[in-house]
N, C-alpha and C positions, 0 to 999 in steps of 0.2 A: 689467095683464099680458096679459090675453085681448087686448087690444084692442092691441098690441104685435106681440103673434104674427097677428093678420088684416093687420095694414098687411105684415108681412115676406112673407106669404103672396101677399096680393096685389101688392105688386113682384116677388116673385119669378117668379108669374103673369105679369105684364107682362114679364120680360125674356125675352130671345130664348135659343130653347135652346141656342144655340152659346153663348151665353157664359158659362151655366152652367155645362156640358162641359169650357169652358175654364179657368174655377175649379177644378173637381175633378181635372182635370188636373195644373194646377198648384199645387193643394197637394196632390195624389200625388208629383207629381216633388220638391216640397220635402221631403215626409218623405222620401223615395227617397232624398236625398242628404243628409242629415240624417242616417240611419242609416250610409249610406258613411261619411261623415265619420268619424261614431263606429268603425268598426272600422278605419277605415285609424289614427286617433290609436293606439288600442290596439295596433296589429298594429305601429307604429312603434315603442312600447315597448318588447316584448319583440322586437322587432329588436336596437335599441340592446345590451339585456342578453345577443343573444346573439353579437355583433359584439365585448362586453367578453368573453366566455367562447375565441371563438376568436383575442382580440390575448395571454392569456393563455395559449394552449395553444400559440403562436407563441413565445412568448418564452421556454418552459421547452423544448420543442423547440430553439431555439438556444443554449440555454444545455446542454443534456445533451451536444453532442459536444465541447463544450471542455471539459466535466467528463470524458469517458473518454476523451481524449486527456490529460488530466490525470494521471488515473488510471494508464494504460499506460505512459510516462513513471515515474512512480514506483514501477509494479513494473520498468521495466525497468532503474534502477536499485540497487532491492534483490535483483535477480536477480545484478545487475553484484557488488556489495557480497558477495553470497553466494557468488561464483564466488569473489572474490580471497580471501576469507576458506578456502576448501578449498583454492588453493590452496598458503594461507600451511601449510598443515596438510600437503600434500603433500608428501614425499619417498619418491621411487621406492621405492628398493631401501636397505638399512643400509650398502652400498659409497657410497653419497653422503654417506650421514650419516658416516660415519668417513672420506671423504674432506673434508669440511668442518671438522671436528673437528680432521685433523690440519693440512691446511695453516692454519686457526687460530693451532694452536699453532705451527707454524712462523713465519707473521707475526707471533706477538708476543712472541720470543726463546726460548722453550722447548722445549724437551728432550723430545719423546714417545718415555717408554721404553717403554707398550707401553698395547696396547687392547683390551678383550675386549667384544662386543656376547653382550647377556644375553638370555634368550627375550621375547618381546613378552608383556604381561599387557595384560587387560581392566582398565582403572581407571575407576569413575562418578566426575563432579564435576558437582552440579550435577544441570542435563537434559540433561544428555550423557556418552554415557559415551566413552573413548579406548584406541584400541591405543597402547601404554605399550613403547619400545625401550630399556631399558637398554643405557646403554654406561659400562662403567668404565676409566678410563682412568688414567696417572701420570705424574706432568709433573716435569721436573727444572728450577729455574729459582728465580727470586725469587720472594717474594710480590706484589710489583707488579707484574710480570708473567702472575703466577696470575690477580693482577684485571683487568688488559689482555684475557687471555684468553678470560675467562666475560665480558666486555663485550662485547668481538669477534664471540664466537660467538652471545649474545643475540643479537645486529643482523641478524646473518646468519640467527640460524635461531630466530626469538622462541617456538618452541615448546618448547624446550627447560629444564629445571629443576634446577640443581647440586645436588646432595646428599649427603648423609654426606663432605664433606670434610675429610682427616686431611694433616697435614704434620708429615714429620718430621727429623734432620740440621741445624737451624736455624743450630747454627754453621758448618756449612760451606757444601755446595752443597742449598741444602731442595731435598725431594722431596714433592710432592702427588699425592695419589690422590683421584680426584675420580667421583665417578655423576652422569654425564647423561641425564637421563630426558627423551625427546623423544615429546611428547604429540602423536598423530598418529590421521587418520581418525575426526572428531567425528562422532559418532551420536547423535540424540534418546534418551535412556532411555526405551523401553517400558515402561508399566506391566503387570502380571501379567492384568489385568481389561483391558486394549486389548486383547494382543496378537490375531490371527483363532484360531479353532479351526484345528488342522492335524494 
């Protein structure tokens, strides 16, 4: 082994000092890029993973304005749907409602002997509660044409609810007195615990 290490010693004695310089050189510049190497593979890595982080932040990005254009769309539909619904529920003033009521009854052969519109009441049904317009009214005519009639005015004014119906005179000319109760101006029920302090 001694005698190993004097032969290395003495060639390396013998050789010229440029060319040891240029050994050590060149295996400087091998580690030198040997370590390059290694951090460029690495720093490739977490390249890749973060090239996967922003093709993903891309794609929910494109995907979120077709989702609130989605969105807007279907509120502005249930907005749509809430408008016709108030104003299925809409009638001005009680001179419309008794003016539908009687040409009704004129369109379906009967006799309006007379109309009295009753005070509006508060009725809950439900989550909502309605201004309530009685109108009573009395019809001279058939019964098939009684039912003509409350059909008729369904169609025309679907808020409306026949009640306490009495008919009397059967063998000659029947006479019906009829209450229409036309549910109007739907309001959420407030609970006692919502309402604001005031």
């Amino acid at each position: 082994m001694e005698r190993a290490i004097q032969q290395f010693r003495k060639r390396f004695a013998d050789t010229k000092p440029w060319i040891s310089v240029a050994i050590i050189v060149a295996v400087g510049l091998l580690v030198f890029f040997v370590a390059q190497g290694t951090l460029y593979w690495q720093a490739s890595g977490s390249n890749s993973s973060v090239q996967a982080e922003i093709d993903s932040l891309e794609k929910a990005i494109k995907q979120f304005p077709s989702g609130l254009e989605e969105q807007e769309a279907q509120l502005e539909a249930a907005n749509l749907r809430l408008e016709t619904l108030r104003l299925l529920f809409d009638y001005p003033a009680t001179d419309t409602l008794m003016s539908i009521v009687s040409d009704t009854a004129g369109a379906s052969g009967l006799d309006l002997v007379s109309m009295t519109a009753e005070d509006v009441v508060i009725v809950p049904k439900g989550e909502f509660q309605y201004r309530v317009r009685p109108i009573s009214v009395v019809l001279d005519g058939s019964t098939a044409d009684v039912r003509k009639f409350l059909a008729v005015l369904y169609n025309r004014a679907p808020v409306v609810v026949a009640s306490n119906a009495r008919m009397v005179n059967l063998d000659s000319t029947p006479s019906t007195q009829i209450q229409l109760r036309f549910y109007l101006s739907p309001e959420p029920v407030v609970d006692d615990d919502e309402q604001p302090p005031g």
